[in-house]
C-alpha positions as CSV (number, residue, x, y, z in Angstrom):
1,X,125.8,131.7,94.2
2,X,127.8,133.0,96.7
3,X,131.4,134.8,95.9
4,X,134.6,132.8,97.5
5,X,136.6,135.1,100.1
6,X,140.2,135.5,100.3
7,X,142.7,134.1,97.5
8,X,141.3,131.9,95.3
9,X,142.2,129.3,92.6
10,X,140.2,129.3,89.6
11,X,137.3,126.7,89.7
12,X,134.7,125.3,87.6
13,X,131.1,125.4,88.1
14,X,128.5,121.9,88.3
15,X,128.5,121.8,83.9
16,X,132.2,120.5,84.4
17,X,131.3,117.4,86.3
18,X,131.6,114.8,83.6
19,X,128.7,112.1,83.5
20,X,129.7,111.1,80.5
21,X,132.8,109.3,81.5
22,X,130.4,106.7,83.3
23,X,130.4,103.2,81.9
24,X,128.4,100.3,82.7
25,X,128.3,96.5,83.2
26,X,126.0,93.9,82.2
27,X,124.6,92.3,85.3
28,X,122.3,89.3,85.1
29,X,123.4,87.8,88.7
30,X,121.3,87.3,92.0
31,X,120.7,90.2,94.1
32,X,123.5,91.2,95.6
33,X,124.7,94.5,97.9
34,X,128.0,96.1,96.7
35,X,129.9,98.6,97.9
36,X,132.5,100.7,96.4
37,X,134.9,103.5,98.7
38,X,137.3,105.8,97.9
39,X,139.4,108.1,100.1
40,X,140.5,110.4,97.2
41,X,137.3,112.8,96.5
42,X,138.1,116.4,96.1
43,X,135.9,119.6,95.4
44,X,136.2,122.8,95.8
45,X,134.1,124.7,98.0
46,X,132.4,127.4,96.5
47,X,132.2,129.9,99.1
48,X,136.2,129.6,100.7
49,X,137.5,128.5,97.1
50,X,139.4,125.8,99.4
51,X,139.7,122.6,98.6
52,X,137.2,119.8,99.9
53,X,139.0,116.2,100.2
54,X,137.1,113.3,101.7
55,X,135.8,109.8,101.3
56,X,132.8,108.6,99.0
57,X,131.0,105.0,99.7
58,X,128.4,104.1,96.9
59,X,126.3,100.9,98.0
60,X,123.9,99.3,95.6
61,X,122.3,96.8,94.9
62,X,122.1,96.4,91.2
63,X,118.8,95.6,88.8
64,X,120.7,95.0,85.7
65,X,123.6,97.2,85.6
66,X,126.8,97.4,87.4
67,X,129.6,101.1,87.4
68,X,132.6,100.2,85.8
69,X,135.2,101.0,87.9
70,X,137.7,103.1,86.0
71,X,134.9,105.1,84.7
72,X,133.6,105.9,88.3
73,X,137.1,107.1,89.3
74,X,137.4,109.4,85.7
75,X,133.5,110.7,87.1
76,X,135.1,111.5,90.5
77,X,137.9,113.0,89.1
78,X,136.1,115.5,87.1
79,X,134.7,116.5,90.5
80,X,138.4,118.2,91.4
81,X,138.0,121.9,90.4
82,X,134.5,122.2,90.3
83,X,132.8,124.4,93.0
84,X,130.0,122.4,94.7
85,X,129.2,122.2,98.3
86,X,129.6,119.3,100.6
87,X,125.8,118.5,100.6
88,X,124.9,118.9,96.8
89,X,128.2,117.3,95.7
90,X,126.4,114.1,97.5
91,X,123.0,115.0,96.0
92,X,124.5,114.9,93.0
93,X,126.6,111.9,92.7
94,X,123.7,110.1,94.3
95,X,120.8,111.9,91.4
96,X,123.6,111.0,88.7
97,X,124.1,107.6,89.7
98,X,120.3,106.1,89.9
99,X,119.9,107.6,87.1
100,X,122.4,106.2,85.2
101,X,122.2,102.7,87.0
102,X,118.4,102.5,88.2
103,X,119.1,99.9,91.1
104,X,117.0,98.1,93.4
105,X,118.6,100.3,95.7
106,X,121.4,103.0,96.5
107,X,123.0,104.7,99.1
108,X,125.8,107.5,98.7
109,X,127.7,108.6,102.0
110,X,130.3,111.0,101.9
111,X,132.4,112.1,105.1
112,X,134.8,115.0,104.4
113,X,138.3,115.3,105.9
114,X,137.9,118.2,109.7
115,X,137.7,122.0,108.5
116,X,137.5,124.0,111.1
117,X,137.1,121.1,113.8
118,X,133.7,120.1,111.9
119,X,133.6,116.5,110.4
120,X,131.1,116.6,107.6
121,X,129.0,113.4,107.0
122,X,126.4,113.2,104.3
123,X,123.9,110.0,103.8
124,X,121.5,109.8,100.7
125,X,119.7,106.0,100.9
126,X,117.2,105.4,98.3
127,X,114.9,103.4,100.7
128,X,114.6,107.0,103.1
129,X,113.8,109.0,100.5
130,X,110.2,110.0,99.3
């Protein structure tokens, strides 16, 4: 892994990321698309050491299970000092959640506030992948 440049804050690696804090529902209702957005996801990026802050969307559409919601911000929380780029920070949140939910289908998109006059989008949908 690369080394951040510059002055840095101390930062965590991935093993802090908490998957633990994730609870789930019961869900025995119809099929049904939901979609869950926050505006308050941070990171840090491991090569500047700066903070990344953008917005996560999680759609699903549940088999059996639904996120509860307090739990899913505590998960995104532990997210805050932990150094993990844009791209795998998506990867990740999408890998942690079908595994932990296993839905008929999910898509994580992040978009990440303007560094350097670059908006950073990321899209992982369960149907595109192989």
């Amino acid at each position: 892994m690369p080394v951040a440049e510059g002055r840095v804050f101390k930062f965590d690696d991935e093993s802090s990321i908490r998957t633990d804090f994730l609870e789930t529902i019961d869900y025995e209702g119809n099929p049904q698309e939901i979609t869950y957005e926050t505006d308050e996801f941070t990171a840090v990026c491991p090569f500047s050491g700066l903070p990344d802050a953008g917005m996560v969307e999680i759609l699903y559409v549940p088999e059996k299970k639904l996120v509860e919601l307090k739990s899913l911000k505590y998960y995104f929380i532990s997210f805050r000092n932990a150094g993990i780029y844009q791209e795998a920070a998506t990867d990740r949140i999408f890998k942690d959640l079908m595994k932990f939910l296993a839905p008929r289908r999910l898509v994580v998109t992040t978009v990440y506030n303007v560094r350097g006059g670059i908006r950073s989008t990321c899209v992982m949908d369960s149907e595109t992948l192989e």
